[in-house]
N, C-alpha and C positions, 0 to 999 in steps of 0.2 A: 684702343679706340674702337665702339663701334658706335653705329645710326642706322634707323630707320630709312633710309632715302638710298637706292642702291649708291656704291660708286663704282662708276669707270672706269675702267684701267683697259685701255689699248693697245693694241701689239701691232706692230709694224711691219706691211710685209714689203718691205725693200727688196732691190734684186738679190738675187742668192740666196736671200732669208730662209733657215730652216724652217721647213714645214714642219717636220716634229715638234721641235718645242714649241710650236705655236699653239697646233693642236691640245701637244699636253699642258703648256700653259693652260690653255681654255678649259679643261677634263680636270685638273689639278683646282683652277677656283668652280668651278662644279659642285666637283667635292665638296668644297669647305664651304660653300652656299648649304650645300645638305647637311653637313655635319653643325653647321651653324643654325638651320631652322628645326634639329631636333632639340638642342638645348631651350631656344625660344619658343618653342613649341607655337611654329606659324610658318606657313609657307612661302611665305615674298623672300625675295631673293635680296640680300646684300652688298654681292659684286655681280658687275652688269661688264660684261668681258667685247667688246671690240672689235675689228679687226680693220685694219688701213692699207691703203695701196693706191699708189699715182692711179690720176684717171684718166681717162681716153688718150688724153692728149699729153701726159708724162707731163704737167707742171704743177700741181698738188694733190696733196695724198689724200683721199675720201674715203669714209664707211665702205667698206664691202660686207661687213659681215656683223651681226650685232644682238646680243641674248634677249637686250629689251627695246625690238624696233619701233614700238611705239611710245615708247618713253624721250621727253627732250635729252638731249644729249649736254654732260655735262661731265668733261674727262677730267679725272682726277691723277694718273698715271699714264703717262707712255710707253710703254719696255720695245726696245731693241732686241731683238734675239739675237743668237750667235747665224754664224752663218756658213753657207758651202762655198768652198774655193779658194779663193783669195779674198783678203780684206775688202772690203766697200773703195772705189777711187772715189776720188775726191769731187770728180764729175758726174760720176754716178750718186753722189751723195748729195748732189748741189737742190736738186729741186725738192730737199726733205729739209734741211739746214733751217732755213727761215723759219718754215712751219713750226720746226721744234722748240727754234728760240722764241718763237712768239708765244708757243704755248707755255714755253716755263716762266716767262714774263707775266703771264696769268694766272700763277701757281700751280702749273700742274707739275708734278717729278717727272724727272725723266732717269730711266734704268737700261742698262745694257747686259749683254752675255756675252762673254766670249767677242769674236771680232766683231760682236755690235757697237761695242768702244769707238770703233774707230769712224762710226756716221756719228757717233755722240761728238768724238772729237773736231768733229770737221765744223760744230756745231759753234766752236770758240767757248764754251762754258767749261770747259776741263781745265783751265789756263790757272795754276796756283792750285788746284785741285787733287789729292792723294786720289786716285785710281786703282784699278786691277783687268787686267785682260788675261787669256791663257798664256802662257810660261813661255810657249811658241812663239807670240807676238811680238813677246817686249823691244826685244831689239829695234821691227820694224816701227813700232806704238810709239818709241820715244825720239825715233827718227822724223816721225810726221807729225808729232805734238810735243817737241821739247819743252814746253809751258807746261806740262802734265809733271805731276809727281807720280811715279808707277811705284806700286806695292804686289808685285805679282807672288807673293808669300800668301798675302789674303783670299779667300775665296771669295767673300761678298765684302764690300767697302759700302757704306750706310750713311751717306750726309743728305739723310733728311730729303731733299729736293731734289739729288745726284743720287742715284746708286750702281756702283757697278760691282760684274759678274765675273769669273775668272774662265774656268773651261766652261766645254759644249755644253755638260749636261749639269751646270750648274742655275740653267733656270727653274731649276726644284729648288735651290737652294732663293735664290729670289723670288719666286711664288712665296713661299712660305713665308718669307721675312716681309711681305704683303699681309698675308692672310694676317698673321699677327698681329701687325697695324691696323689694321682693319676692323678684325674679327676677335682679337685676344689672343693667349696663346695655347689656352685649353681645347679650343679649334685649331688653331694649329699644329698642336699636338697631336691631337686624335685622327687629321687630313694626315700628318706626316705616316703615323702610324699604319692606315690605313693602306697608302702606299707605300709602306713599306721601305722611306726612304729615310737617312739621319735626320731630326730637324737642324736649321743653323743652327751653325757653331765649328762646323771643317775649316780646314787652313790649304788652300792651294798645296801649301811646302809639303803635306802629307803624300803627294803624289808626283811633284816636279822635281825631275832630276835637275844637277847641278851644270848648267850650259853656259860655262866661259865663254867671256868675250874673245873671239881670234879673229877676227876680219879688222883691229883695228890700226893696221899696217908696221907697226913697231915692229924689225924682226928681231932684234934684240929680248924685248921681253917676250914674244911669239919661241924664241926657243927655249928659253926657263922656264914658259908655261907647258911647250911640249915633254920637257924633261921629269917636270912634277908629274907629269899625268904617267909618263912612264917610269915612275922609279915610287908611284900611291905616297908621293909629299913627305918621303922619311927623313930627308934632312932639309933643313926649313932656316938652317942657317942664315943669318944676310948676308956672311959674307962667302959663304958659299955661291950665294942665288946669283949674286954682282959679277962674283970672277964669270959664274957660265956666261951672264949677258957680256961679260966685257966692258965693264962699266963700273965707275967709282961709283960708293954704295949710298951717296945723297940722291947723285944722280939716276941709279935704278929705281928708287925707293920713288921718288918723283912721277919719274915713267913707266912704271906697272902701275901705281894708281889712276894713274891718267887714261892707261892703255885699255884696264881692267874694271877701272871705278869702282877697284876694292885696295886695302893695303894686303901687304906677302901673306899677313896671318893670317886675317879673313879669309882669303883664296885661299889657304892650304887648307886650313879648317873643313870649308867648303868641301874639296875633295874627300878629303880625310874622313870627314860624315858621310860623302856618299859612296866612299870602297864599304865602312861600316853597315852602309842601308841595303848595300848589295848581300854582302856576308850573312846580314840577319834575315835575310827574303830566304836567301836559297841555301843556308847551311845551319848547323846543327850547336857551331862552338857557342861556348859559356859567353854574355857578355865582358864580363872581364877578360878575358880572352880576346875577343876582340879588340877591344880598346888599345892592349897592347900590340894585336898586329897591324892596326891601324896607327898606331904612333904613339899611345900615350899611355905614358907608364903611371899613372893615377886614375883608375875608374872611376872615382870621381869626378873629376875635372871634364875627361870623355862625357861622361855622363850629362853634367851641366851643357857641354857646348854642343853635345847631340840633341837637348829639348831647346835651347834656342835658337837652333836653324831648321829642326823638322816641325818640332810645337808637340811634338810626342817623346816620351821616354824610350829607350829602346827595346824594353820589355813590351812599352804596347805597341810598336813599330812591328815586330816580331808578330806579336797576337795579333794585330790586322793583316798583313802584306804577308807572312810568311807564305810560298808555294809548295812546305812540305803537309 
C-alpha cells in the first residue's frame, strides 16, 4: 500500500516507555521516508511519525512531538513500545485505555512491543485475540488477561488492526512490517538493509529458552518435573512419571496438563530440544550425535521435532547461535 498523503503513526510515551525504541522508531521511518522518496524521485514525506504523552494534568494523552506540525492530524497507527521496569499497572494504564479504544473504533491500529501488551491489554481489545509479548511475560500476561490467546513462539502477530511485538528490541521488527504496509517491501527491504537488521520473518522461539511452569502449586507433578530436569527427560515412560508423582497414571496425566498446560510428551520434548539448543550453542558433536544423547535414537524424528519447537533446523540453530 502506498499514497500520496503522509500517514501517522504514533508512538506512545507512557510511564516507563523506552526512550530508545521510540527514538529509533522515529530514525527507522526516517529512513524509509528517504529511501521511499529516491524510488519516487520527490521529496514529501510518506510517514509523518508522532509522539504522545498525558498532559499537565495526567488525564489525556497530547502531541508532544511531530515530523509534520503543520499538517492536520490524522493517525493512522498507535504503537506501544516496550518498556523499563515492570509491566504498565493497571492504574497507571487507566487514563490511556479509553483513548486508545476510542481511537481503534476510528480505524486506527493499534501495535505493541514487548510489555507494551499489557497497556494494550488493559484496553479489553485482546479478549479472543492470538497475542505475543516477550517469553518473560507470559505467565504474568495471561494472569491479567486470560481472555488473550498468547503465542509467545511468534515474534510479530499481524491482525491487521492488532499488532503485537514479542522482545524489547523487536520494534524493528514492527517498524518494518509498517513500512511495508505502507511503503511496499522494496523499501523495506533496502530500510532493513540499510540498518542492517533481518527484515520480518524471526520467530521469538529462536531465542527463548524453555521456562516451565513451577509455581503452579501441585507438588506432585512439581517433583517429576524436577526430576526430568535433573535426569535431561531420558526416560519419559508414563509409567514411570506416575509411580514418581505417586499417582495412578489417568490421574497424573490429568494433573501435569493442568499444572503444566502441556501433556508429559510435549514437556519432555520441550527440555529435550533445549539440552539439544544448548549442546549445539556451545559444543562441537555431530547432530546425530546429539539427538542420541538427548533421547532419540532416530535423527530423524529429532530432527522434525527440533524445527517445530525452534522454527529452525539444527544445522541453522548451530550457524546462527553457535558461541565457538
Amino acid at each position: 500500500m502506498t499514497c500520496d498523503e503522509p500517514v501517522e503513526i504514533g508512538l506512545v510515551l507512557y510511564p516507563g516507555a523506552q526512550l530508545a525504541a521510540v527514538l529509533g522508531l522515529t530514525d527507522l521511518f526516517d529512513l524509509a521516508n528517504r529511501m521511499a522518496a529516491r524510488h519516487r524521485k520527490r521529496d514529501s514525506s510518506l510517514l509523518r511519525v508522532s509522539h504522545w504523552q498525558l498532559d499537565a494534568a495526567g488525564k489525556t494523552p497530547v502531541r508532544v512531538f511531530d515530523t509534520h506540525p503543520d499538517d492536520e492530524g490524522r493517525l493512522s497507527v498507535l504503537i506501544l513500545p516496550p518498556g523499563l521496569g515492570e509491566p504498565l499497572s493497571a492504574e497507571a494504564a487507566a487514563p490511556f485505555t479509553g483513548w486508545l479504544r476510542n481511537h481503534h473504533g476510528m480505524g486506527v491500529a493499534l501495535g505493541s512491543v514487548c510489555a507494551g501488551a499489557f497497556l494494550l491489554g488493559e484496553t479489553g481489545l485482546l479478549a479472543g485475540r492470538t497475542v505475543t509479548t516477550h517469553w518473560l511475560y507470559v505467565e504474568l500476561f495471561q494472569a491479567r488477561f486470560p481472555e488473550a490467546r498468547m503465542d509467545a513462539d511468534q515474534l510479530i502477530i499481524d491482525d491487521g488492526d492488532i499488532i503485537t511485538a514479542g522482545g524489547a528490541m523487536a520494534w524493528t521488527d514492527l517498524g518494518l512490517r509498517l513500512v511495508d504496509r505502507f511503503l511496499g517491501p522494496t523499501v523495506m527491504i533496502e530500510t532493513a538493509r540499510v540498518l542492517l537488521v533481518d527484515p520480518p520473518g524471526r520467530e521469538q522461539r529462536y531465542y527463548s529458552p524453555f521456562s516451565p511452569r513451577l509455581t503452579h502449586g501441585d507438588t506432585a507433578v512439581l517433583k517429576v518435573q524436577h526430576w526430568l530436569q535433573a535426569t535431561d527427560a531420558k526416560d519419559i515412560a508414563l509409567a514411570t512419571l506416575a509411580e514418581r508423582a505417586g499417582l495412578e497414571e489417568r490421574t497424573f496425566l490429568r494433573r501435569f496438563q493442568k499444572a503444566t498446560g502441556m501433556t508429559t510428551r510435549e514437556y519432555c520434548q520441550r527440555l529435550r530440544v533445549g539440552k539439544a539448543r544448548e549442546m549445539l550453542q556451545f559444543g562441537r558433536l555431530p547432530i546425530d550425535r546429539i539427538a542420541w544423547e538427548v533421547g532419540y535414537s532416530d535423527p530423524g524424528t529429532f530432527r522434525k521435532i527440533f524445527v517445530r519447537i525452534v522454527g529452525l533446523t539444527p544445522g541453522e540453530y548451530r550457524r546462527r547461535f553457535s558461541a565457538e
